[in-house]
N, C-alpha and C positions, 0 to 999 in steps of 0.2 A: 381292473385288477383287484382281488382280494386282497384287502389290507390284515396283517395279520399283527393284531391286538397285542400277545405275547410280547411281539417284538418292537413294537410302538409302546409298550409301557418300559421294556428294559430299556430304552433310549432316553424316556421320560426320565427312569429313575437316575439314569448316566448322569445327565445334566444337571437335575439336582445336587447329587452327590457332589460334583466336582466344582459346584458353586459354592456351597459347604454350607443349604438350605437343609434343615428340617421341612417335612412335611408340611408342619404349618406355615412355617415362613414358607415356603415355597406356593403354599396355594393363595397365600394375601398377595404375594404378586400377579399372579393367574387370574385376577379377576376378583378377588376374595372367596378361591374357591375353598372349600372344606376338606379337613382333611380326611376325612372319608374318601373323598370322591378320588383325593390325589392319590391316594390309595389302592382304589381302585382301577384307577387308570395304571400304575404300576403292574398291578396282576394282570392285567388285559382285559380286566371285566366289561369295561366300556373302554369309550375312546373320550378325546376333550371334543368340544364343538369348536366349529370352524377359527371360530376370534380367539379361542385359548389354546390352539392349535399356534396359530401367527405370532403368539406372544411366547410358547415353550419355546419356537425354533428361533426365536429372535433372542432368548436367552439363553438358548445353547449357539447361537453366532451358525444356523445352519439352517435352509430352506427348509416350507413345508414339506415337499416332497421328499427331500432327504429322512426328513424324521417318520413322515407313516411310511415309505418304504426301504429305507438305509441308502449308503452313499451309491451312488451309481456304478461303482467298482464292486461293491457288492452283491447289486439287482443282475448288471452285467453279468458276473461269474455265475450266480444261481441260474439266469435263463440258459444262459451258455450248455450249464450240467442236463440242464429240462428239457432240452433242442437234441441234445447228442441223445439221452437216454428212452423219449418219448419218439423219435422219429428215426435215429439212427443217422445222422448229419455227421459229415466228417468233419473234422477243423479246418479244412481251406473252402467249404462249402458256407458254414458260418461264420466266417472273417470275412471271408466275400461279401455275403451281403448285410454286414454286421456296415463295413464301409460306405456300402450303396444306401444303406439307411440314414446315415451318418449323417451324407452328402444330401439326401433327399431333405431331413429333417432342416438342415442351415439352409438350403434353400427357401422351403418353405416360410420360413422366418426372414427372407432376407437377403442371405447370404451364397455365395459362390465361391468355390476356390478358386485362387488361393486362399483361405485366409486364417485367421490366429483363434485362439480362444480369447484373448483381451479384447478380440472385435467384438465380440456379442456377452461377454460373459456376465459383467454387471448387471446388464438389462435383461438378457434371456436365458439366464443359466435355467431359474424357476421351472420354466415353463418348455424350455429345452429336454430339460431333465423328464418333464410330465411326458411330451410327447413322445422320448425313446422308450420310457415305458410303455406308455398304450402302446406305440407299436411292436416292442418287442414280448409285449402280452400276445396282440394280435397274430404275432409271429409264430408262437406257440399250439393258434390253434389251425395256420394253414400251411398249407404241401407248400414250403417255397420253391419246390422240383417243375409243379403246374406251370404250363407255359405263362397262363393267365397271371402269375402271381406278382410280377413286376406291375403290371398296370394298377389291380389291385393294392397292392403296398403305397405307388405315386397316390390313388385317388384318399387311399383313408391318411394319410401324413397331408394332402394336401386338404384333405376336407378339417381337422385340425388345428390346422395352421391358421384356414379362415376365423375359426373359429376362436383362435388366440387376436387376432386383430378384432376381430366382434365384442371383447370384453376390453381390450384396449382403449375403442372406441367408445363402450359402457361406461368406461372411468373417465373419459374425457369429458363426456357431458355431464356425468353426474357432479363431477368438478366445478363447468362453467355454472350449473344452477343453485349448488351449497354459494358458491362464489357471490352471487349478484343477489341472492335473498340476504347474505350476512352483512353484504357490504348496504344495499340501498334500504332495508329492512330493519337490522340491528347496529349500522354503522360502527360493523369490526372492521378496523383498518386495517387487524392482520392481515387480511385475505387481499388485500391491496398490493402484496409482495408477487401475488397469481398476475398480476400487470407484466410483470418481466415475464416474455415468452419463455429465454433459456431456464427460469427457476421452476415455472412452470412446468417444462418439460421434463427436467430434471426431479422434480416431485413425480410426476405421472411416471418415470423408470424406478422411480424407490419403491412406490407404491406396487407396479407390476409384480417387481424384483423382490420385493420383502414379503407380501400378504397372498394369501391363498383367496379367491374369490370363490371357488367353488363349492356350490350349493347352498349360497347365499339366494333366501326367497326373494321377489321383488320389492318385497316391502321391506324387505330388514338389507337392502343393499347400498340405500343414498346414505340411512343413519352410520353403517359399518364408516362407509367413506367417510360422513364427516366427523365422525369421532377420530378418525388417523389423522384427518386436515386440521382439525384444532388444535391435539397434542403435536403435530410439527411444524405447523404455524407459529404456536407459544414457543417451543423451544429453539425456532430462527430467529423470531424480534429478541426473546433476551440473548441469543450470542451475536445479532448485529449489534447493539443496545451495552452489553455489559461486559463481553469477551474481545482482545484478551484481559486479565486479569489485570490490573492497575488498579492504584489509589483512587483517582477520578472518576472509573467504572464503577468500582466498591461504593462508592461516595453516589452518585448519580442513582445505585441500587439501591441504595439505601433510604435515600428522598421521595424516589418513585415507590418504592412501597409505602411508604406513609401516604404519599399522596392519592396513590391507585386502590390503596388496600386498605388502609386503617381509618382512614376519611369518610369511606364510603360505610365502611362500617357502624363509624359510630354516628353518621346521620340517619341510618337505618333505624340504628337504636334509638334515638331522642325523637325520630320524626311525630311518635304517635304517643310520645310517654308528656307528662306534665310534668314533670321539672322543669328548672328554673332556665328561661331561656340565655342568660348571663354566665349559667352554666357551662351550658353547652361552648358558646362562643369563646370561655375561657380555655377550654379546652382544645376547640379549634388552635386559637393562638396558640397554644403551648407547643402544639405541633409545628404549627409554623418555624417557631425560636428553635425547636429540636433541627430542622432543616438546615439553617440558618448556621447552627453548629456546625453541623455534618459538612457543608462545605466549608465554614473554617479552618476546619480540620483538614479537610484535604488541600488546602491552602498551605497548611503548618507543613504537611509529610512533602507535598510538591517543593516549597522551599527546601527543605533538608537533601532531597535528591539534587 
């Protein structure tokens, strides 16, 4: 389906707007992109590529597919108009098989009725949404009158569908191999949390559900993946680790950053320099005594509660 730019930049520009980003703020989030280009993208001159694609619609709080082709209430009503004026289709002709597709797409995913939109929506709205489009692209360009066009319709919805399990399956393995280079290679224990099947699982639906994979090359698909698995890796150890919000969590935050962060720093710094080794070590210590406070203190606020 032809993505039409116009209308993908005034969506761009929506979302900005209503976050109350300038141009420039708004492309330092984007990747640090420039404001040229944000710019650009608003006129429809171009489009973003695929990773500041994932990152606009995750700060307008709306799929990718939403954002290059508008909400599905609005795809729907445009093809609807294109169906009736292009082919001459009555309204109970295209409700008809507006439903038949409906039912073919949740299957193809899945699904049978009975069933709800909370059964599948977190997980497959994305991708849901992709395939009522292509088919209802496809729809546009065949006689749904042709006897033939019922089988036709099941094979390309179900060839689709495969094809939604096929990159499913992409992310899983790309997962278990970021997984077992970081952990037995760089011994990050984040990716230790990938040990629990259901978080595990539960990652591979956010990742489905939140990022656009398509037309990611083969080389640039394991890195896409593990840049999302560090950024949500980091941001689960500190809200096991330091959330909810309490004195002892604040306290415990505040030690581990000296110890994770400022430590490693300033051995970085002295490692290769000549100054005074008595120096340095004074310095360590001080850090230590700074620790040492820091649970005093939360010592002092725990009594008071």
């Amino acid at each position: 389906m032809n993505i039409d730019k116009i209308n993908v930049g005034l969506r761009i520009k929506s979302i900005r707007q209503a976050k109350g980003f300038n141009m420039e703020e708004f492309g330092k989030l984007v990747n640090n992109t420039s404001k040229g280009a944000v710019n650009n993208w608003e006129k429809g001159v171009n489009l973003p590529n695929t990773e500041r694609l994932s990152i606009i619609a995750r700060l307008g709080e709306i799929s990718v597919n939403e954002l290059l082709y508008g909400s599905l209430n609005d795809f729907a009503y445009r093809t609807l108009e294109l169906l009736k004026t292009k082919h001459s289709y009555s309204d109970s002709l295209i409700l008809t098989i507006m439903d038949r597709i409906d039912e073919l797409i949740l299957k193809s995913l899945g699904f049978s009725k009975p069933y709800t939109k909370e059964m599948f929506y977190s997980f497959f709205i994305d991708y849901y949404s992709k395939l009522l489009h292509k088919t209802m692209d496809q729809l546009t360009h065949d006689d749904i009158r042709k006897p033939d066009f019922e089988d036709s319709l099941v094979s390309f919805v179900n060839n689709y569908g495969i094809s939604f399990m096929d990159i499913k399956e992409k992310i899983s393995k790309a997962i278990d191999g970021i997984q077992a280079v970081e952990i037995n290679q760089f011994k990050n224990d984040n990716y230790k949390l990938l040990y629990n099947p259901s978080f595990k699982n539960e990652l591979l639906e956010y990742l489905i559900s939140e990022y656009s994979f398509d037309n990611l090359s083969e080389a640039g698909f394991t890195p896409y993946i593990k840049e999302i698995l560090d950024e949500y890796l980091n941001k689960q150890v500190f809200n096991n680790k330091y959330l909810p919000y309490s004195v002892t969590n604040a306290s415990n935050l505040s030690a581990d950053l000296l110890s994770d962060f400022v430590v490693p720093k300033i051995n970085e710094y002295f490692k290769d320099s000549n100054l005074d080794k008595n120096f340095h070590s004074d310095i360590l210590e001080t850090i230590s005594e700074a620790k040492k406070k820091i649970y005093a203190i939360n010592a002092t606020y725990l009594e008071k509660e």
